[in-house]
N, C-alpha and C positions, 0 to 999 in steps of 0.2 A: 203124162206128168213125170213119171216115174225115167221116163229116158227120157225127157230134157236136163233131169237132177244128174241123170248118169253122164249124159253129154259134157253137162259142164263142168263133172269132178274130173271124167280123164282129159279136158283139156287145159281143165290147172294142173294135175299131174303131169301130163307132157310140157308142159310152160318151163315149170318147175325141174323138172327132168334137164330139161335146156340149160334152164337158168345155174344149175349146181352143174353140168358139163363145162360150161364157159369159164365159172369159178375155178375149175379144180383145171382147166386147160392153160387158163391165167395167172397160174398160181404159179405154172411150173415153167411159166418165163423169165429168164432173166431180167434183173431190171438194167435196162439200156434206154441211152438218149442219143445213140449215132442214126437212126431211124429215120423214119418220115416226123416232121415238127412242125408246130404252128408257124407259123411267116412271125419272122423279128427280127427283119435286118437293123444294126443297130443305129444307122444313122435315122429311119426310119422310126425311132423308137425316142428320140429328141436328144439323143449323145451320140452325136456324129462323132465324136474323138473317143469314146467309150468302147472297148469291146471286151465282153466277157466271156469265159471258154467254160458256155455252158448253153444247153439246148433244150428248151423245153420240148414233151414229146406231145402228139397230135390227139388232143381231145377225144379223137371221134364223130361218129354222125350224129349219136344221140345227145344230144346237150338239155340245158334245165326247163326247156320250153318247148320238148319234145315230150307227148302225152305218153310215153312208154319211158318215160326217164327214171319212174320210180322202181324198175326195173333194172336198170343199172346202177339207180344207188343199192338196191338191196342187194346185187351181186357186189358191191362193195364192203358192202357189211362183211357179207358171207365170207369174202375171200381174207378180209380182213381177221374174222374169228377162227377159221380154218389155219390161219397164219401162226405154229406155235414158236418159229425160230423167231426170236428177239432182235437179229441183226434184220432178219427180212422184214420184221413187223416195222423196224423205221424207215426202210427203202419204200417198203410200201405207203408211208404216212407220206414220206415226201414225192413219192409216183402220185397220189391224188394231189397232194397241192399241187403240182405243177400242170396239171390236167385242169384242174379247178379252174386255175391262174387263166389258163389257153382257153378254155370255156368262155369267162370271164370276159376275155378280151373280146371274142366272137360274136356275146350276146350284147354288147355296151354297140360293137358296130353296126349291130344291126337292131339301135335303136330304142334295145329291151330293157332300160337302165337299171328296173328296180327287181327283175333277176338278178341282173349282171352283177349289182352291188350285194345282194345276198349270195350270188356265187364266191363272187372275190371277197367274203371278209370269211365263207367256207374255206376258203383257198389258204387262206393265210393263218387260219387255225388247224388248217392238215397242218402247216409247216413247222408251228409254232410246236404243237404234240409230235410230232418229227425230231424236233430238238429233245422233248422232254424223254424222250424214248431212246436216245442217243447217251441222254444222261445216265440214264436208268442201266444201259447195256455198262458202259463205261465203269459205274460203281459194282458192276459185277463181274470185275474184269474182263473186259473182250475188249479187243483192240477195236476202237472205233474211231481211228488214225482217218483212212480212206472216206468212211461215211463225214468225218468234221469237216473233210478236204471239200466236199462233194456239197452238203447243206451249208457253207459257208459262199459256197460260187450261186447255188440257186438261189439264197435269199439278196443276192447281190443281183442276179436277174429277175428277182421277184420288186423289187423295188424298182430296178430299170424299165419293165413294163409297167407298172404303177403310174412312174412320171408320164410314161407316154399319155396312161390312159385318163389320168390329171388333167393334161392339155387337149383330150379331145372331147372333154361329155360337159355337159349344161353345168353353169354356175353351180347350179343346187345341190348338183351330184359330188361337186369339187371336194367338201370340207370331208364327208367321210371318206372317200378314197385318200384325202391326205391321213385319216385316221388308220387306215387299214396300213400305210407305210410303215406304222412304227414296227409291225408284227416282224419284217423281214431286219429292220435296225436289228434286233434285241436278237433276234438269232444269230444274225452274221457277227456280234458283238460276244453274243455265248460260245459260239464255233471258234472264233479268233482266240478269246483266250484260253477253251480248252489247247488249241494246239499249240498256243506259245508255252503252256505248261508243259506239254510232254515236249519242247525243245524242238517244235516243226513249226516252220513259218506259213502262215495264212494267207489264200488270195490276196491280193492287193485291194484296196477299198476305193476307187477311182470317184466317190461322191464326196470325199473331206466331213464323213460324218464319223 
């Protein structure tokens, strides 16, 4: 009895052990989108004449309907609360939406709509506290010039996979992912006019919204 109790504490401790290694290995990468990326050629994505100079990066193998997933949302937590720089703390809000986003897209293709829809409106509330977190930096002076440049291009890809994924999931699914759109409007609209206020010009808006 007594080492089955013992069996099973060291191998949540070793679990765990993992799991805060990955964190603190994760932590101490750069946030980059030149990488390996979800597939979003843009003609592909229902704007053939659209293209925006931004990359979402590659979800992973684990997604929301992988029976260990609650494993890597907790290594999100962690990595998230281990996070005390405030400029990383927003890179990181917007590393999970766009992760979320690519999830998202993955589990709607393969069928899974009513993950896929609580993934993507997760997705769009990383991005959304991404913004709020940007604000937050800004009123404490720190230049947040680069990061406005950066979540003003991803909530403009975050709405362009949106469209796509609009036109390809059952009627019923349609009206809330039109809901989840407005998340990236209200950002790319906050990011805009922060930087028309410090005197830098914002991505271009190629949807006339």
């Amino acid at each position: 009895m007594w080492q089955k109790i013992l069996f099973v504490i060291v191998t949540l401790a070793f679990a765990f052990a993992i799991l805060l290694l990955s964190v603190f290995r994760t932590a101490a990468v750069k946030y980059e989108l030149s990488g390996k990326s979800v597939s979003q050629n843009d003609s592909m994505l229902g704007e053939g004449n659209v293209t925006i100079d931004y990359y979402l990066p590659y979800p992973g193998r684990v997604l929301p309907d992988n029976p260990f997933w609650f494993l890597k949302a907790l290594r999100d937590k962690l990595w998230f609360s281990f996070t005390t720089n405030p400029t990383r703390k927003a890179e990181l809000l917007l590393l999970l939406a766009d992760k979320r986003l690519g999830s998202a897209k993955i589990l709607f293709e393969k069928g899974k709509n009513s993950e896929a829809l609580s993934t993507l409106t997760k997705a769009e509330k990383y991005l959304e506290a991404a913004m709020v977190q940007g604000r937050e930096n800004r009123k404490q002076s720190l230049d947040t010039s680069e990061f406005l440049v950066r979540i003003a291009k991803a909530s403009l890809k975050h709405y362009q996979l949106m469209q796509y994924i609009e036109k390809n999931v059952p009627d019923d699914i349609k009206p809330a992912v039109i809901v989840s759109q407005e998340y990236p409007k209200r950002v790319y609209e906050q990011a805009r006019n922060s930087l028309l206020e410090n005197g830098l010009t914002p991505p271009e808006n190629p949807f006339g919204w």
